[in-house]
MARSEVO-241103 format. One record per residue (C-alpha): residue in one letter; z, x, y. Coordinates in Angstrom, 2 decimals, decimal comma, m for minus. Each point is the difference from the previous one (the first is absolute). Example, Ala and Ser with C-alpha at 12.3 -4.5 7.8 and 13.67 -1.06 7.14 Angstrom:
REC   code         Z         X         Y
REC      a      7,80     12,30     m4,50
REC      s     m0,66      1,37      3,44
//
This chain:
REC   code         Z         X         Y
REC      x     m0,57    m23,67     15,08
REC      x      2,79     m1,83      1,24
REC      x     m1,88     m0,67      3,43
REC      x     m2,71     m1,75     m2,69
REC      x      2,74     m1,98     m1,48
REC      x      1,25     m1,35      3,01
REC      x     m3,67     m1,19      0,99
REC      x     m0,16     m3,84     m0,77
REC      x     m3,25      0,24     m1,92
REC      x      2,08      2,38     m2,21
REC      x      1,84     m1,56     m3,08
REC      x      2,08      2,93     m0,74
REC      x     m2,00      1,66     m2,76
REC      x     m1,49      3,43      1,22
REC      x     m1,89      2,12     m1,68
REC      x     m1,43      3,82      0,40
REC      x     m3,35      1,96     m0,93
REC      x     m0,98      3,01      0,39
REC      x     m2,26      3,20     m0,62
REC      x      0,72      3,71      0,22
REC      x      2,94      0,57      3,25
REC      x     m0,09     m4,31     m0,12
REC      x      1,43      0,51     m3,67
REC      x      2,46      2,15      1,12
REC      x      0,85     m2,29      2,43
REC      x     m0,07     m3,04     m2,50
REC      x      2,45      2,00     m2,36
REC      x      2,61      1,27      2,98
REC      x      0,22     m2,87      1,65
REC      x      0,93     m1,83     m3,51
REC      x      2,74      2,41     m0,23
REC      x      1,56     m1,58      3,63
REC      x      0,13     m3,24     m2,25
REC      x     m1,24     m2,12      3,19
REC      x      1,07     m3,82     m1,06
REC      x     m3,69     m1,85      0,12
REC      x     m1,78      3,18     m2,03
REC      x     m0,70     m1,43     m3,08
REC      x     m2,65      2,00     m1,60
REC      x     m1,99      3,18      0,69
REC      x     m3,08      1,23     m1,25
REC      x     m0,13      3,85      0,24
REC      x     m2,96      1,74      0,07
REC      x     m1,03      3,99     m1,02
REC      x      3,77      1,46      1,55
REC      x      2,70      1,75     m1,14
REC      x      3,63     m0,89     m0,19
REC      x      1,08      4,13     m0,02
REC      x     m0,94      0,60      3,40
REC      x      0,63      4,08     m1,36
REC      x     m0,88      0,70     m3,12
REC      x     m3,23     m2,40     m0,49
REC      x     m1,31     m0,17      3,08
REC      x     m2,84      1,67      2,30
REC      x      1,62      2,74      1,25
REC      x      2,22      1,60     m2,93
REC      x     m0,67     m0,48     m3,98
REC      x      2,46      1,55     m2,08
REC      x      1,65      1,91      3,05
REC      x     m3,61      1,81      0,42
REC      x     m1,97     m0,75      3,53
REC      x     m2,74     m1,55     m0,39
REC      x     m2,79      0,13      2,78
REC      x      0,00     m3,44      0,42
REC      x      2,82      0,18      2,02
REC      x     m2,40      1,99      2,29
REC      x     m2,92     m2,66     m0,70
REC      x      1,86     m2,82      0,35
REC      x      2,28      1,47      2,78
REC      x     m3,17      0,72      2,21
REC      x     m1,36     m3,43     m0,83
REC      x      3,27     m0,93      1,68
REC      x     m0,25      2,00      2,36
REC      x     m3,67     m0,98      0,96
REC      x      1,17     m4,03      0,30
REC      x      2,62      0,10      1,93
REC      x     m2,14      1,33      2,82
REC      x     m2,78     m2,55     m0,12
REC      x      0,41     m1,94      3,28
REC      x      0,87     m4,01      0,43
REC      x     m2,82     m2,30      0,95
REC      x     m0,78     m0,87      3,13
REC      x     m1,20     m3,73     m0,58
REC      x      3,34     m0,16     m1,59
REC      x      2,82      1,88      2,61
REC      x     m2,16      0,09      2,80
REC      x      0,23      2,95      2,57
REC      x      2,85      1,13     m1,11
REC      x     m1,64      1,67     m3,12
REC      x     m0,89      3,14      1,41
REC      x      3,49      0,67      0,64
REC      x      1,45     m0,98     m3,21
REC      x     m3,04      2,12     m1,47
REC      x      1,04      2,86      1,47
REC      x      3,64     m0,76     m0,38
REC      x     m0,60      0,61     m3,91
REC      x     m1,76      2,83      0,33
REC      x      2,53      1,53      1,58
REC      x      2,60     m0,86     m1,73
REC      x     m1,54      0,44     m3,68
REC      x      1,78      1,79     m2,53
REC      x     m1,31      2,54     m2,94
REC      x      0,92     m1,81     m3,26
REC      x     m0,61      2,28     m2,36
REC      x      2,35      2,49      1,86
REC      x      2,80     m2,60     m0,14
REC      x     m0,48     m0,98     m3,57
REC      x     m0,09      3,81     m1,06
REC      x      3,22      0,38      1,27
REC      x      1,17     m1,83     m2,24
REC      x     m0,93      1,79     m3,49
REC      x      2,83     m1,29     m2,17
REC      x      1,09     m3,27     m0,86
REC      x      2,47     m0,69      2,75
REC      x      1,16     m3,67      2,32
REC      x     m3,12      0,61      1,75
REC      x     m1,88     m1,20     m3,51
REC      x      2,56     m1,77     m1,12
REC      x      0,22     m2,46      2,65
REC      x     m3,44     m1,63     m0,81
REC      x      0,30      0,25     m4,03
REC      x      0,82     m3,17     m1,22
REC      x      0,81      1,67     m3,68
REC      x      3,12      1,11      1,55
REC      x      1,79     m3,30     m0,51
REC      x     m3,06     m2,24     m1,94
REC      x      3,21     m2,59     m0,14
REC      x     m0,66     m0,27      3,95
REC      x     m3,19     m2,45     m0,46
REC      x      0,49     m3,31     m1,08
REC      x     m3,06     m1,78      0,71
REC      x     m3,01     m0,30     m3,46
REC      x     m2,38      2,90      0,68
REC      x     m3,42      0,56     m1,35
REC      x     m1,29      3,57      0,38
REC      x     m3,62      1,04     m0,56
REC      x     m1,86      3,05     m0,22
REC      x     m2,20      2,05     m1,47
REC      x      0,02      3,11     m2,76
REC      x     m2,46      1,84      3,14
REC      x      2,31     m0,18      2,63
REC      x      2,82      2,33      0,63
REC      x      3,29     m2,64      0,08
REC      x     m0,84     m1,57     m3,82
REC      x      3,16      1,42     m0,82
REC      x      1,92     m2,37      1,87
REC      x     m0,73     m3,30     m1,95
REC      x      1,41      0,84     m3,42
REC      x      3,11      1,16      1,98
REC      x      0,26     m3,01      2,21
REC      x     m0,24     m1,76     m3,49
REC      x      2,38      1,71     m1,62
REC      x      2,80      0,11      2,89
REC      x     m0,40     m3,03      1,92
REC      x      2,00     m3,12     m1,62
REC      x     m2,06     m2,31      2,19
REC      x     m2,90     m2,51     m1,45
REC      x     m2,68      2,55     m0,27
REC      x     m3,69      0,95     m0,95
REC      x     m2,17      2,63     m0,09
REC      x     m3,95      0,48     m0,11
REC      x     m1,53      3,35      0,01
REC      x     m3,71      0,12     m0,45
REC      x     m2,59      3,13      0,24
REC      x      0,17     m0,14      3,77
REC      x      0,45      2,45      2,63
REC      x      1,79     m0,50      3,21
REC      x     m1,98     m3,47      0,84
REC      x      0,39     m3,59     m0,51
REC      x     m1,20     m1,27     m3,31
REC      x     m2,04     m2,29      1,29
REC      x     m1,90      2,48      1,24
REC      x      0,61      3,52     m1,36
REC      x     m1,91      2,54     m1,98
REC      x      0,30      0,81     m2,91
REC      x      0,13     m3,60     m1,27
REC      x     m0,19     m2,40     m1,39
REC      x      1,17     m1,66      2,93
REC      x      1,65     m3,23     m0,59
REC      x      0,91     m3,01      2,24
REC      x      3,18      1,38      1,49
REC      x      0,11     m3,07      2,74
REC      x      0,35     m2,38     m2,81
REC      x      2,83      2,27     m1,91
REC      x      1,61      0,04      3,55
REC      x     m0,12     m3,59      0,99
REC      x      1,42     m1,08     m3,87
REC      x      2,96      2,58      0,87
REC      x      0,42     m1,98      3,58
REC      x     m0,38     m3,39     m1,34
REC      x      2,88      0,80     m2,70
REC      x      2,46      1,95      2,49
REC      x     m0,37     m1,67      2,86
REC      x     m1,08     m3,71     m0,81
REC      x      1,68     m0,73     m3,28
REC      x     m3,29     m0,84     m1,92
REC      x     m0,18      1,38     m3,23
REC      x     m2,99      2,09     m0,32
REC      x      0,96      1,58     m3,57
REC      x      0,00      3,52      1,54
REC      x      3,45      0,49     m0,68
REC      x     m0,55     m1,21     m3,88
REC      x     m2,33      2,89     m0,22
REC      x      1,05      3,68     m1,37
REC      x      1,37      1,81      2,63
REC      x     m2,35      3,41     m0,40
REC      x     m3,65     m0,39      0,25
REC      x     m2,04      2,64     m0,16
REC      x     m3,26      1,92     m0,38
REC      x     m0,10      1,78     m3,34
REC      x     m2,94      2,95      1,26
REC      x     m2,45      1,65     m2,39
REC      x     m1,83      3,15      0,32
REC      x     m2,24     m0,08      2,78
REC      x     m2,20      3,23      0,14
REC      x      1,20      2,18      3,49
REC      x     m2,00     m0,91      3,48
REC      x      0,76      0,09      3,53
REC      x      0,41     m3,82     m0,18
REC      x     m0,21     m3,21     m2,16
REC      x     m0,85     m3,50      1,00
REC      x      1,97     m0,98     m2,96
REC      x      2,36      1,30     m2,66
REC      x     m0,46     m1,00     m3,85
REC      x      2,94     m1,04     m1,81
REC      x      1,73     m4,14     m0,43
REC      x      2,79     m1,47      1,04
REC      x      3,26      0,08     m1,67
REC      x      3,75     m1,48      0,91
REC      x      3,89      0,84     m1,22
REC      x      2,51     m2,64      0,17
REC      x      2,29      2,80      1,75
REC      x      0,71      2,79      1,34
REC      x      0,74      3,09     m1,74
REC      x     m1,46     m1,86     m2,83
REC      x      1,77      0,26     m3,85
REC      x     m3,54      0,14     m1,36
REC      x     m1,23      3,56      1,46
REC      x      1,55      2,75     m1,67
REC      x      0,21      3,61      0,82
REC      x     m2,60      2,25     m1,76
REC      x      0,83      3,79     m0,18
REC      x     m2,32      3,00      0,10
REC      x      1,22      3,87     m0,26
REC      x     m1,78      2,02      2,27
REC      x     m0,82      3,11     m2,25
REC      x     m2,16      2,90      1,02
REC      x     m3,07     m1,49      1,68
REC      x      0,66     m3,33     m2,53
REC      x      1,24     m3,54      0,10
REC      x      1,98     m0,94     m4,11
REC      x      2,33     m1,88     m1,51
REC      x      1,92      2,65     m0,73
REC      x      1,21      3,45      1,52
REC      x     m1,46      3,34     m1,29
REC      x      2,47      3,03      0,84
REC      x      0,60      0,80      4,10
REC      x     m2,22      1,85      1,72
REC      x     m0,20      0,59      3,54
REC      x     m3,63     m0,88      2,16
REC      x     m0,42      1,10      3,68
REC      x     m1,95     m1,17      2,67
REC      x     m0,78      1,06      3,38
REC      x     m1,61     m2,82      1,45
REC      x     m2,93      1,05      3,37
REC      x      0,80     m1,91      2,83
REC      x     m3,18     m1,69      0,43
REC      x      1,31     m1,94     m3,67
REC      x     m0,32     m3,80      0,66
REC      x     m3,56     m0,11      1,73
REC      x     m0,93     m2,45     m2,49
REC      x      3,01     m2,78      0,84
REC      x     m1,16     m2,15      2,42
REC      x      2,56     m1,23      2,81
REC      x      3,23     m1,24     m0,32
REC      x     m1,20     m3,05      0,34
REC      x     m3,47     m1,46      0,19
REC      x     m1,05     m2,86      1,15
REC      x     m3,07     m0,31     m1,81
REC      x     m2,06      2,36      2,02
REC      x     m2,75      2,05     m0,91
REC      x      2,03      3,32     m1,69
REC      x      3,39     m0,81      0,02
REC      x      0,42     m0,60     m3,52
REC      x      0,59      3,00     m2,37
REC      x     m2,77      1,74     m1,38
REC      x     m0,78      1,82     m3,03
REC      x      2,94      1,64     m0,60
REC      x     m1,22      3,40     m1,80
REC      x     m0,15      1,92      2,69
REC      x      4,00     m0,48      0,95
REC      x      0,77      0,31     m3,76
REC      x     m1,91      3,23     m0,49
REC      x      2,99      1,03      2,59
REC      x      2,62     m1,28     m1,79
REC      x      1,92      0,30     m2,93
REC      x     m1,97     m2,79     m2,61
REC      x      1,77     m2,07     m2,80
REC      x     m2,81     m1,44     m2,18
REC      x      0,95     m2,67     m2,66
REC      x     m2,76     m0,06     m3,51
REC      x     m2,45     m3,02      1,01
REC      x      1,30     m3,27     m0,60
REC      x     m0,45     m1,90     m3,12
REC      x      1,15     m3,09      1,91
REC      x      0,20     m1,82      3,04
REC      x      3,46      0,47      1,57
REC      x      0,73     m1,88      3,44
REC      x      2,74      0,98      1,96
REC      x      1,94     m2,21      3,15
REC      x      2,38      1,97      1,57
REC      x      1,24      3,31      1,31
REC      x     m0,84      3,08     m2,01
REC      x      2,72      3,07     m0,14
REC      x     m0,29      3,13     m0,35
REC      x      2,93      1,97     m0,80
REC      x     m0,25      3,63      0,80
REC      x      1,68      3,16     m1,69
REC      x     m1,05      1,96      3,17
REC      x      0,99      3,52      2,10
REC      x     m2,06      0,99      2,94
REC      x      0,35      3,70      1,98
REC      x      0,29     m1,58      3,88
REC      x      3,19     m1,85      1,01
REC      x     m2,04     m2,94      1,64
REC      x     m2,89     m1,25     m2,47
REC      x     m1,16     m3,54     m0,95
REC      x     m1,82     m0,79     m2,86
REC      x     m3,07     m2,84     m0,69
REC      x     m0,30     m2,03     m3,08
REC      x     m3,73     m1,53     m0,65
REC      x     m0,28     m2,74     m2,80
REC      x     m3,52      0,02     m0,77
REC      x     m2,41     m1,66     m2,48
REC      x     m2,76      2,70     m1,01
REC      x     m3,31     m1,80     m1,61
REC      x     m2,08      1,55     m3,02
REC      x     m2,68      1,65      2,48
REC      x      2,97      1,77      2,04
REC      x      0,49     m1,97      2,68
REC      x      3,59     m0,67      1,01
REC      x      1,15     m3,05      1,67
REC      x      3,74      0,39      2,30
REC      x      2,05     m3,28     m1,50
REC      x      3,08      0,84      1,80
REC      x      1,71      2,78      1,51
REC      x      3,66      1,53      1,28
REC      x      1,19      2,64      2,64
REC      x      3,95      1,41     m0,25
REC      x      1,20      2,21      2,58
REC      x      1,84      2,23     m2,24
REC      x      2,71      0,55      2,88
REC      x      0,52     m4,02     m0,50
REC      x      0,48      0,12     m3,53
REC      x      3,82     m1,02      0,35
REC      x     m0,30     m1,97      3,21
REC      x     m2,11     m0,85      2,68
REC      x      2,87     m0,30      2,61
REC      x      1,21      3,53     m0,94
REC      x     m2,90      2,54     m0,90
REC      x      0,97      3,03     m1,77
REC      x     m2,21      3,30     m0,16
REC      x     m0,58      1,00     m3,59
REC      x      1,57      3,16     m1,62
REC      x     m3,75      2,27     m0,79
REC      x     m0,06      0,47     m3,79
REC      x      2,47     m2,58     m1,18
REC      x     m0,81     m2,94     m1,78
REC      x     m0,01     m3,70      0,95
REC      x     m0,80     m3,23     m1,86
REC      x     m1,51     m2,21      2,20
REC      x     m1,34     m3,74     m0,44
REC      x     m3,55     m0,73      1,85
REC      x     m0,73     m3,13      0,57
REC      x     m3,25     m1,61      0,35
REC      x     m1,50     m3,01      1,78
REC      x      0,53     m2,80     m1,44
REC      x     m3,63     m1,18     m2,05
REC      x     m1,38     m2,12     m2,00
REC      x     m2,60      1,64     m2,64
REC      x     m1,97     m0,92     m2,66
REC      x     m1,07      3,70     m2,03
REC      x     m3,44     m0,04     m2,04
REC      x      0,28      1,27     m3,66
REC      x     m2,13      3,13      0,01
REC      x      1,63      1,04      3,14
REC      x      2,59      2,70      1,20
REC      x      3,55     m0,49      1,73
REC      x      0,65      2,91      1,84
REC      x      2,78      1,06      2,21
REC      x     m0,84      3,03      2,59
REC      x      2,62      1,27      2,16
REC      x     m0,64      2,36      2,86
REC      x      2,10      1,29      3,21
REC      x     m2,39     m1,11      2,52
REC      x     m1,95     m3,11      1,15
REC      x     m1,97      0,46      3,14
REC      x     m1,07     m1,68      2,38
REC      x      2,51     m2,91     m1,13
REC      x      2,88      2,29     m0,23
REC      x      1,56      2,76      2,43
REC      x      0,36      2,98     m1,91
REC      x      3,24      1,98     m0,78
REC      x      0,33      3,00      2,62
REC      x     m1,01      2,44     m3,10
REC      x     m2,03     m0,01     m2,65
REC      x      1,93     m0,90     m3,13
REC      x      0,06      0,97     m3,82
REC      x      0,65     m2,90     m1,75
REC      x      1,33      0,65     m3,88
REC      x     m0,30     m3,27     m2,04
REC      x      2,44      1,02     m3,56
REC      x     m2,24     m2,13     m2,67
REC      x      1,45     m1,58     m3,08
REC      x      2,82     m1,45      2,33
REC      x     m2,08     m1,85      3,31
REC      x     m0,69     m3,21     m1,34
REC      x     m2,20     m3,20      1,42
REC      x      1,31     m3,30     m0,62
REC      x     m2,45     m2,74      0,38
REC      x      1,07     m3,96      0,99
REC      x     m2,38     m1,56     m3,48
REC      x     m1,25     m3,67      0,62
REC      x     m0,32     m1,59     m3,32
REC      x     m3,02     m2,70      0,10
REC      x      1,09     m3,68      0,30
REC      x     m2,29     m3,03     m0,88
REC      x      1,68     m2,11      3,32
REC      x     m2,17      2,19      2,22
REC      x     m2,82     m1,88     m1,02
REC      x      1,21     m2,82      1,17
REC      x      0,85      0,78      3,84
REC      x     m1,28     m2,89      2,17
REC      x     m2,84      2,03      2,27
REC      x      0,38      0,72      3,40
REC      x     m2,13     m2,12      2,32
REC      x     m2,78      1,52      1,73
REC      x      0,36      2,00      3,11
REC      x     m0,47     m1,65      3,05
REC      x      0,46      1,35      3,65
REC      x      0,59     m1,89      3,08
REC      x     m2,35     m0,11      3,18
REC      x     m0,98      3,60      2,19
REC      x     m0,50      1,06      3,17
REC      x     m4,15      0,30      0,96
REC      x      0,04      3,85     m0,36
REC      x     m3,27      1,53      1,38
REC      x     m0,36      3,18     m1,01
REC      x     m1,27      3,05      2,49
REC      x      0,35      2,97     m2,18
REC      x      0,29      0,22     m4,17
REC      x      2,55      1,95     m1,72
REC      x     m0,77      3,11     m1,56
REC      x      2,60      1,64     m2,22
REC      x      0,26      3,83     m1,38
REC      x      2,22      1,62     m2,04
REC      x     m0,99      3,79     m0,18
REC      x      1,72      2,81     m1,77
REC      x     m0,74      3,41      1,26
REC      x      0,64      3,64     m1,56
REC      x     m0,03      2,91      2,16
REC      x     m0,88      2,99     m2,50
REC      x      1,01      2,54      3,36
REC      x      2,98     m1,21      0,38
REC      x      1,63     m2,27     m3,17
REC      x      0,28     m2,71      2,50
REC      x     m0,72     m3,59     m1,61
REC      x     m0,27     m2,74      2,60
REC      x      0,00     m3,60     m0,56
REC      x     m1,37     m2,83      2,66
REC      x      0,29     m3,54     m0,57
REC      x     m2,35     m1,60      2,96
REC      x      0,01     m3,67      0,14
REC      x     m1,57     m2,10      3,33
REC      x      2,77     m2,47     m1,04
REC      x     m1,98     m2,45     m1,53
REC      x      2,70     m2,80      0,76
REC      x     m2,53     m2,48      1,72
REC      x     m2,53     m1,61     m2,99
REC      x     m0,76      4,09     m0,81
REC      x     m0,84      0,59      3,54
REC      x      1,23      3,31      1,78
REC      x     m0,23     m2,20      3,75
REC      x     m0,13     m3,62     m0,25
REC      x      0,37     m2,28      3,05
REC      x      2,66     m3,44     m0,81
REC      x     m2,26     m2,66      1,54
REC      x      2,76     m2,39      0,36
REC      x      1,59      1,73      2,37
REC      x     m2,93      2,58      1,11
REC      x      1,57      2,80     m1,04
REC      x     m2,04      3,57     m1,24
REC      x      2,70      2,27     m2,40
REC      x     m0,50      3,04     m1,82
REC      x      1,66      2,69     m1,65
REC      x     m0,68      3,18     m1,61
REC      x      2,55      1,94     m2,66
REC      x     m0,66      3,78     m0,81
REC      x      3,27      1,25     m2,39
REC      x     m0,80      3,41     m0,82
REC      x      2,39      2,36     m2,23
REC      x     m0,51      3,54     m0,22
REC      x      1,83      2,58     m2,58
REC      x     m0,63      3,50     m1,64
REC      x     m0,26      0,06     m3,66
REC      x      3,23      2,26     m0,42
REC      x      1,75     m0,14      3,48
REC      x      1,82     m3,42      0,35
REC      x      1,27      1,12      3,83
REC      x     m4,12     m0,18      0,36
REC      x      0,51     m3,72     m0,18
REC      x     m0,97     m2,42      2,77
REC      x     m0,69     m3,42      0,34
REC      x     m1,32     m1,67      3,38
REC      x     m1,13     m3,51      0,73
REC      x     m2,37     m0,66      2,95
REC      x     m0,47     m3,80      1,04
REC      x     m1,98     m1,61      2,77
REC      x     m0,06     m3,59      1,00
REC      x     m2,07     m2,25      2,73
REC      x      0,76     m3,27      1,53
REC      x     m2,72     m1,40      2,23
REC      x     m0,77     m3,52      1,65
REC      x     m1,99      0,18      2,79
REC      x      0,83      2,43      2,50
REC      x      3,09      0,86     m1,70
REC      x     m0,34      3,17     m1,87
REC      x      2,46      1,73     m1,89
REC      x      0,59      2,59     m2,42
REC      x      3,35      2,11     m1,61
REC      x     m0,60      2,79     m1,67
REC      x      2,86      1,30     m2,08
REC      x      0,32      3,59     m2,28
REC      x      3,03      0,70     m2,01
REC      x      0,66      3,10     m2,60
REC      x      2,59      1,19     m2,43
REC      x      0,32      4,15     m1,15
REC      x      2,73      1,62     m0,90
REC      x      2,04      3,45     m0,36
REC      x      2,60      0,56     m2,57
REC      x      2,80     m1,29      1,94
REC      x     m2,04     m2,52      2,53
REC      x     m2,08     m3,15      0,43
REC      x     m2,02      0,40      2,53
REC      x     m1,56     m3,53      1,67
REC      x     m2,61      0,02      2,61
REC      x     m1,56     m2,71      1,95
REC      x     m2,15     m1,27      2,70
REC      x     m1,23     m2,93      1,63
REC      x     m2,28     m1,00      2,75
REC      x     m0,96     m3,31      1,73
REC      x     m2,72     m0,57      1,18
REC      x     m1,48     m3,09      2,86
REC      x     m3,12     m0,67      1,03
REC      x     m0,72      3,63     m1,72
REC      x      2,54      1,76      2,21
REC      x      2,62      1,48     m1,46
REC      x      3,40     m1,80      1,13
REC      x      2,77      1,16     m2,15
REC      x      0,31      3,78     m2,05
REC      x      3,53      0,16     m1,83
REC      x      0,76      3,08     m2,92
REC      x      2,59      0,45     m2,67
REC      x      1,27      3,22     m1,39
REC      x      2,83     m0,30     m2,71
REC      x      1,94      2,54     m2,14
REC      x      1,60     m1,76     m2,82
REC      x      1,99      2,01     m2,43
REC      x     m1,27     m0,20     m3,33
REC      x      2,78     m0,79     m2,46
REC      x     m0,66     m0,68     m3,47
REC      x     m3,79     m0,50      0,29
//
């Protein structure tokens, strides 16, 4: 940034965008208060590099830190172009290979919330950034929680704009409706960084997509529900509505305490989807029956009237459990008249983190704890005629790793309550300018050589109690082709992603997740491929992280490294 300022076609005014890790980087560079950053836009990331991010969620691991990690791991061993280094690329190829590192061994060393995290969270010090910020998301991706906490904590000149969006542009993303994000972006720009007054600062400074039930499927070109904006953020108008979690029940008021159990199966949480999607064929959450018939289920009587809700649920737990390490999973869900149930928002607690996430604590087996849950922030529009319920369980796999034994959750009833964030309607929703239409700049000529084909399979081994679950994807990232060649620059890539996650119904030790990954680069005679295989299991007292991954030229095989790590387990 300041090399741009001191560029003489540069008039001092900077600005930054990004999506994902470029968000991240938008929001910590902010933070170093660089003199010609004006504005950011950030874009579907996280300013609690811990606690919301893809590798821990309430102080429980989640196996996106292996997915992601092995992603990671897969990129930084794709070799530099030739047309661009020249012969010095097979060299610096090989060079990375050698001297790449297993990420999600170093991030699971780090399993509480120590300088390590701390050092890239901006909410440590939101006072830091001094530049306007505009943060958008989506209630599909994984980091939505970060935009009504940037709002709230920042002091800055600041919007937000959350639609039904996964991890994507919205421009472009799925479910829609997509809207003409350029246009947004370029109004933001013109105000920050010209001085023209676009109006987008006169505007309220929470928009968002108010979502209404949408029956469950593996994916959705677009979500029903409108648009609706608050002036600020937390705003006075949404007030806190209370529910007492009696036996199997959702009231107004609390019968007499009882005490409900559940031992949740590890193979709970089939039905969740991924962390987060990105609009892909089965990584939304499905009907959510299944998961509830293995959890402990707080049904509400039907609805005699719409109630929307914008905001983080909490549920507040009278709880004891039997194991000294146990975490516990909160589902908000909307159930429709013929059964179905719909996941609106959900929370995980790592009961050892229920005083801390920079000091976990084992719990005492048998006492009892109160315990706040919260869940992602949403914004929800509930049908009269339909069912609020809350289902809590101790397991969610494969999004979760499970405690190292099985755990007897008991839920005391008449004292848990769920407090729900209650939008009341407003009549200046009506009147919110539209958003232009999307629009999307010029492509590269993709040619594609091989389609995509995507599976999702769940498989139940009556022998043995084993349940396995393989995501498959042939990437997909090039127009829906698996291997497309860039005719620009006459390149042929392709990639192929097989996740599979494999546990025993009562045994979480049984669990194991492994990601397999293969990709090509050809142009001509140059011929390349990396093939790369990392796994998580686990004892009672030890991660255990395996790895391979082989290079491969001109179909000979050029470079074979292997990882082996012990990590001791902690808290987890």
């Amino acid at each position: 940034i300041d090399w741009l300022n001191r560029q003489p076609w540069c008039d001092g005014n900077v600005g930054m965008i990004g999506l994902s890790w470029s968000g991240f980087n938008s929001l910590q560079v902010a933070a170093r208060r660089p003199p010609a950053l004006k504005a950011i836009i950030t874009m579907c990331s996280t300013d609690d590099r811990y606690a919301d991010d893809a590798h821990y969620k309430g102080g429980s691991l989640l196996n996106e830190n292996l997915a992601w990690g092995s992603a990671f791991f897969s990129l930084n061993a794709c070799p530099p172009d030739p047309e661009v280094v020249g012969d010095s690329w097979r060299d610096q190829w090989l060079q990375r290979i050698d001297n790449n590192r297993l990420f999600p061994a170093i991030w699971m060393r780090h399993q509480a919330r120590d300088d390590y995290w701390r050092h890239g969270s901006v909410c440590e010090d939101f006072s830091a950034i001094d530049c306007a910020v505009y943060a958008v998301g989506g209630w599909a991706d994984g980091y939505v929680n970060a935009i009504p906490r940037l709002m709230e904590g920042l002091n800055t000149p600041r919007k937000a704009l959350i639609g039904p969006w996964p991890h994507a542009f919205p421009h472009a993303a799925e479910p829609g409706p997509q809207i003409g994000f350029f246009q947004e972006a370029v109004r933001w720009w013109d105000y920050w960084l010209k001085g023209i007054d676009t109006g987008i600062m006169d505007e309220p400074m929470v928009r968002t997509w108010m979502e209404d039930w949408l029956a469950p499927a593996p994916s959705h070109p677009e979500r029903p529900g409108r648009w609706v904006a608050e002036e600020q953020w937390p705003s006075r108008r949404i007030a806190r509505r209370q529910w007492i979690l009696n036996v199997l029940s959702l009231g107004d008021d609390a019968e007499p305490e009882d005490a409900v159990r559940v031992r949740s199966p590890q193979t709970t949480g089939l039905r969740g989807g991924d962390f987060y999607g990105f609009g892909a064929q089965g990584d939304a959450p499905l009907d959510q029956r299944a998961d509830d018939g293995k959890s402990l289920a707080f049904d509400s009587d039907p609805l005699t009237e719409r109630m929307e809700i914008l905001g983080a649920p909490v549920v507040t737990l009278d709880l004891s459990v039997d194991q000294p390490v146990a975490q516990v999973i909160v589902r908000l869900n909307d159930v429709a008249p013929d059964g179905s149930s719909s996941r609106v928002s959900y929370g995980v607690l790592n009961l050892a983190h229920r005083n801390s996430h920079e000091h976990p604590e084992p719990l005492e087996p048998g006492s009892r704890y109160r315990v706040p849950v919260q869940l992602n922030d949403i914004g929800y529009g509930f049908r009269p005629g339909h069912t609020v319920r809350v289902a809590v369980s101790t397991t969610y796999w494969p999004m979760l790793w499970p405690s190292p034994e099985p755990v007897e959750l008991t839920v005391y009833t008449g004292a848990s309550t769920l407090d729900l964030p209650v939008r009341p309607p407003n009549p200046a929703d009506a009147n919110l300018a539209p958003f232009a239409p999307p629009e999307r700049g010029p492509v590269s000529d993709l040619t594609p050589l091989e389609w995509a084909q995507n599976q999702r399979l769940v498989e139940l081994d009556l022998t043995t109690d084993e349940t396995v679950y393989t995501a498959f994807g042939d990437g997909g990232d090039f127009g829906g082709a698996a291997l497309a060649r860039i005719e620009d620059i006459d390149l042929t890539i392709g990639y192929t992603l097989r996740r599979t996650f494999r546990i025993g119904e009562h045994d979480p030790l049984s669990a194991r997740a492994e990601v397999e990954q293969k990709t090509v680069f050809r142009r001509g005679h140059w011929s390349l491929r990396i093939e790369c295989r990392t796994a998580v299991s686990g004892d009672r007292e030890n991660f255990r992280v395996e790895a391979t991954m082989d290079a491969f030229e001109d179909g000979e095989r050029v470079r074979h490294r292997e990882w082996d790590e012990r990590i001791p387990r902690g808290f987890l």
